[in-house]
Each structure stands twice: as structure tokens, then as C-alpha cells.
N, C-alpha and C positions, 0 to 999 in steps of 0.2 A: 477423345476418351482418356486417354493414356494423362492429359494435365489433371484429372479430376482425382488422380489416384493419390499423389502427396495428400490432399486437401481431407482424402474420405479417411488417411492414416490420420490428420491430424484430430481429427470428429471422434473418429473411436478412440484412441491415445485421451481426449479430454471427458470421455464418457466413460470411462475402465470403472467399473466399480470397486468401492473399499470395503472394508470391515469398521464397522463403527466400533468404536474401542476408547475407552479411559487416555485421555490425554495428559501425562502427568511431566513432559519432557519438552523442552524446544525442540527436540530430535528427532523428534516425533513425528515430527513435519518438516524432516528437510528438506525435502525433495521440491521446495521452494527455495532454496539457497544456492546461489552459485557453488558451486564443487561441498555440496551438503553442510556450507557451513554459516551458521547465523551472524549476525551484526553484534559487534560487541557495543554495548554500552555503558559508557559507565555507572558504576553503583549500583547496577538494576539488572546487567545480563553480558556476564564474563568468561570466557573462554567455552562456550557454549552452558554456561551453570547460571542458572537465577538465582540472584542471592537472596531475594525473601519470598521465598515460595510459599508464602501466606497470603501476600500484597497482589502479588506479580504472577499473572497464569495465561500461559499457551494457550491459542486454540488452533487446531485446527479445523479452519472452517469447511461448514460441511450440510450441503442441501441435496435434499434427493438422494441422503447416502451417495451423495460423490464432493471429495474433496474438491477444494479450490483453490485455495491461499491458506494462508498462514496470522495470525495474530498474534503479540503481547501485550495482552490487559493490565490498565492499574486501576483495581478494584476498589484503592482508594479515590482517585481522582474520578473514578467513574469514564475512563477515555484510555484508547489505544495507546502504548508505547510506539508502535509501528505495526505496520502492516507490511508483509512481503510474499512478490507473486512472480513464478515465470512465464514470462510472456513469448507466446506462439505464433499470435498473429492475432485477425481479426476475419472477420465472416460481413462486415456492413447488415450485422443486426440492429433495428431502431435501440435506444436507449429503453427496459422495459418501462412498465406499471405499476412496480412492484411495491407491497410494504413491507413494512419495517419491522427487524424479526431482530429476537432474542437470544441468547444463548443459555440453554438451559443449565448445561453443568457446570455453570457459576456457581449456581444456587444449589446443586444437588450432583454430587459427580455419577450419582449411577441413574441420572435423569438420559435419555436419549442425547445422543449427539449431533442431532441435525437443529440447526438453526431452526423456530418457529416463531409463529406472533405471539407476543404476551397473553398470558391468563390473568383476564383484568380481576380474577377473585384471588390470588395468590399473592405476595411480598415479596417483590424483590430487592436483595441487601446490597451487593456484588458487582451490579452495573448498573449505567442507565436505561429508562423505559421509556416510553414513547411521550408521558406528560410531562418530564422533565423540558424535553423538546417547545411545549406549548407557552404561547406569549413570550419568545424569545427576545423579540423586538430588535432587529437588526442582524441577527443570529441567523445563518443558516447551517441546516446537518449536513456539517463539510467531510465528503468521503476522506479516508486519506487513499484505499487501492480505488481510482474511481472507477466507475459499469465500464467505461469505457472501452478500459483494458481488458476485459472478458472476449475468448476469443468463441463463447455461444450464449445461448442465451440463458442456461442455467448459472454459468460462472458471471454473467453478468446480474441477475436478478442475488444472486449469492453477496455481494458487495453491499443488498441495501440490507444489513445487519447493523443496530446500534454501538455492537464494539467494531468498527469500520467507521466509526466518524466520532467529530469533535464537535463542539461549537464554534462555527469559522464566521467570523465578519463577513457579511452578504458581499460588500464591494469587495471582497479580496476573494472570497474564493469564483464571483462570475466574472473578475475582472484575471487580475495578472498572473492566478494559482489554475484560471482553467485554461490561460494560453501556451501555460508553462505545458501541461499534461495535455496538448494535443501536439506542440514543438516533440516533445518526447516521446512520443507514440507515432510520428511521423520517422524519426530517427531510428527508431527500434524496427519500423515498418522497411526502412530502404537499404540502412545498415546493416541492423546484426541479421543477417543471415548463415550460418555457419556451412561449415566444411561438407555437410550432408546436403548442405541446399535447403534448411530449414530456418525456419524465421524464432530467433531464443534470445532472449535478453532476458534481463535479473532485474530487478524492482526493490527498491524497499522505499516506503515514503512511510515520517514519521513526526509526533506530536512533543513539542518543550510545554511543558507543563508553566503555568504562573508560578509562582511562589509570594503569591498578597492576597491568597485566598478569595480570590475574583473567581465565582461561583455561578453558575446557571443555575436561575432557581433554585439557588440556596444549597444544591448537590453536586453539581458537573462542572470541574473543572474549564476555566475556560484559555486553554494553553495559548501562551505567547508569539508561538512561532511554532511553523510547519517547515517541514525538509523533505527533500526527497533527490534520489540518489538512485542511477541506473550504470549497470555494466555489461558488455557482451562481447563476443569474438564476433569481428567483421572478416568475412571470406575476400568482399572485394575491396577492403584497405588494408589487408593480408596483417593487420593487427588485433589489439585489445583495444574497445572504445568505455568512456566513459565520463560520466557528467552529474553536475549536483547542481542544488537553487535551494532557498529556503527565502523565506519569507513570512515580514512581522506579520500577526494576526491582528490588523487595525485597522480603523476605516482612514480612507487618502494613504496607502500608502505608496511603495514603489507602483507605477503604474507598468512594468515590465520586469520581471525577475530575469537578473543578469544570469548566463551560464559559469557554473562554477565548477574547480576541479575536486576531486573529493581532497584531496588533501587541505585544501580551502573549508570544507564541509565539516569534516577532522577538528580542524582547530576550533570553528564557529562552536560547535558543539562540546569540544572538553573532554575532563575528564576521560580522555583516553577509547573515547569512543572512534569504530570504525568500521564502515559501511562493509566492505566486502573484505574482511581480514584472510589473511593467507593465498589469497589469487595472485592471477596476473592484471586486474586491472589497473588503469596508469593513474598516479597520484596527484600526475603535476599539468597534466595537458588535458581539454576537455575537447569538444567537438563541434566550437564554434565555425571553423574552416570549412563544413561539410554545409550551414545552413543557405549557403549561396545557391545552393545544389537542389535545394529542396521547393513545392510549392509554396505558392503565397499564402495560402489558406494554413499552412502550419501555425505560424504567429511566431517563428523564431524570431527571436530580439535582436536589433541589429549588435553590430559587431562596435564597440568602444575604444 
């Protein structure tokens, strides 16, 4: 009885209800950030301040009135800037059923703030909708926080929201973008456990936009390249770990995303952009050394 107690802390901790509330801040939702502080990127979200709070809007996501993660929307491109979530662990829930839900206060900021399915009688301006989706032809709605990482099943059916995906090339995201995110979720699962004995890693995985106006259905941007970028305190490598991969969004491409360090990630990305600004995690070492360690079923890449 006495192991079942962390686990029933970790159930109620993910269940705590919120006050549904006007989202008008990244801040708003730190509590997705490692030490409450967002991802700088450039042009678009600097020293915790969005610079066109017209374009560019937060969400905090939120089903059943309880949050989950974290978004920033480009309401021009119709597609997430990034998506970032702390991960607790995992319960070995199936993958649900779920559909595809909307974010209402795009459209209307004193609309409710839980994600719902579209109102096929209503317009929406501000994001994608479910027939933008249809006759993709080679396109799949590629998460960027996948279900996976949901440590129940609310926070898991909460990811399938269309500001949560992109348009990803089928062979890239069933192929070397979903080996990549069970390798990292293996890593987050054995490693970051911290000083309490609890299982906490940082997330952020996020979307490079085109710039040739290569269009989904003539509205959804269909981004170049995907990134994603994790950090955490390991108790039993008595450090900071941390690791990055990014990958083209094309068909044939890499058939494995190499592990990369964020400072590698840093430069890929520009413009001054930086996954976990002002922490301690490591800029120049990632955590290739540990996949020896780990099962086969992970799909870590071997080592170069």
C-alpha cells in the first residue's frame, strides 16, 4: 500500500482544478516552464514579452476546466509556435479516441476557455478547423506535445486540440519524429527523477514555419522543420540532463534524428532563440552515454 501513495499524490496534483480566466500573458501559464520561465524566441517571444500580441497568443490549454500545457499560437500561419509541458510520468493509459477540438478564445476572448469541437455554423478567423485538415494527401496532424506524454487520460485526450499540431509529412512524423518522442520519454521515464523521488522533466517541442507560402489548403501553413528540446535534474547522475533533435518536415528524410545539445539547437534555430533560458541545463553535452542503458523498444539512435 504505502508505493501506491506517491502515484495517488501524483493523480490528485494532475487533477487540482483551475479558475478558467482571460489568458492575455505567457505567464500566465508558467507553471509549464522550467523555474517559471518561457523559451525565448526570436522576433516572436523575448524575455518573457510577445512582441505582436495581435499575431501571437498564449494558450493555456484547458479541458474539463483543468489545465495541461501550455501553447503559442501564430494566428497568421494558422500553427503553433511551440507547445510546452511538465512531464510527471506516465499511468500506461492506451492512446485515447479522441476528437479534434478548438480553441474558442481565439475567436472571442470572453468565449469559455476550455477547448471544444467546432461549431460547424460559426467562422472561424484565428486558427485552423478540422476541414482545413481534409484531402491533405500525404499530410498527417502532427502533434507537436504528443498524447503520449500525458501522465492521465484527460491530459492526454487534451493534446488532440488543432493549435497542438501542424501539418507533418506522414513518413516523418510515423517514422523518425515518433522514435525520437518515445527515445525521450524513455529518458525523462528512467532519468529525470529528482531529489523528492519524483519523475519532472521540461518539454518544449516546436514548429519553423515555411517562408514560400507552401500552404494547406490554401490556409495552414505547412512548417519546414520541427524541434523539440527536453531538460531535467537527474537524482541518480547527481546532475542537469538535457537534449534536442529537430527535423526536416519532408518525405525520405533523415531516417533517425540524431541526439543533439541545445546549444546545437540554439544556433539551428537563430535569431537568438533559447530553449530553457536562465537555468541550469547543460548547453554542450547531451545524453547520448545513458541510451546503452536503456531498452530496445526506446528506438534511441545509435551513437556516431
Amino acid at each position: 500500500m504505502p508505493f501506491l501513495l506517491p502515484l495517488l499524490a501524483l493523480l490528485l496534483l494532475s487533477a487540482a482544478p483551475t479558475v478558467t480566466k482571460v489568458v492575455t500573458s505567457i505567464s500566465d501559464c508558467d507553471e509549464y516552464f522550467l523555474h517559471q520561465t518561457p523559451p525565448q524566441i526570436g522576433g516572436i517571444l523575448e524575455g518573457g514579452n510577445i512582441l505582436d500580441q495581435n499575431r501571437y497568443q498564449p494558450i493555456c490549454q484547458t479541458l474539463n476546466n483543468l489545465r495541461t500545457f501550455v501553447t503559442l499560437y501564430d494566428t497568421t500561419n494558422k500553427i503553433p509556435v511551440f507547445s510546452a509541458y511538465k512531464y510527471i510520468g506516465r499511468l500506461n493509459i492506451p492512446r485515447p479516441q479522441s476528437s479534434w477540438k478548438i480553441e474558442p478564445q481565439l475567436e472571442n476572448i470572453n468565449w469559455n476557455a476550455n477547448m471544444k469541437m467546432e461549431d460547424r455554423r460559426k467562422s472561424y478567423i484565428h486558427q485552423a478547423v478540422r476541414t482545413d485538415y481534409i484531402n491533405t494527401r500525404g499530410f498527417d496532424k502532427g502533434h507537436l506535445l504528443p498524447s503520449s506524454y500525458g501522465l492521465n487520460e484527460n491530459n492526454k485526450r487534451s493534446t488532440f486540440t488543432l493549435t497542438n499540431i501542424v501539418p507533418q509529412v506522414d513518413s516523418f512524423n510515423q517514422g523518425s519524429w515518433s522514435k525520437m518522442e518515445t527515445c525521450v520519454q524513455c529518458v525523462l521515464d528512467k532519468y529525470c527523477i529528482n531529489n523528492n523521488d519524483q519523475t519532472e522533466g521540461f518539454v518544449v517541442i516546436g514548429a519553423r514555419p515555411n517562408n514560400n507560402n507552401n500552404l494547406l489548403n490554401n490556409k495552414v501553413n505547412i512548417p519546414s522543420m520541427l524541434w523539440s528540446a527536453f531538460c531535467c535534474y537527474s537524482r541518480s547522475q547527481g546532475t542537469w540532463l538535457a537534449g534536442a533533435h529537430w527535423g526536416d518536415n519532408i518525405e525520405d528524410g533523415d531516417p533517425v534524428l540524431q541526439t543533439k545539445t541545445l546549444d546545437e539547437l540554439h544556433r539551428e534555430l537563430g535569431a537568438q532563440s533559447i530553449a530553457f533560458p536562465g537555468t541550469n541545463c547543460p548547453l554542450h553535452t547531451n545524453v547520448t552515454q545513458l541510451y546503452p542503458h536503456l531498452n530496445r523498444t526506446c528506438n534511441c539512435p545509435p551513437s556516431i
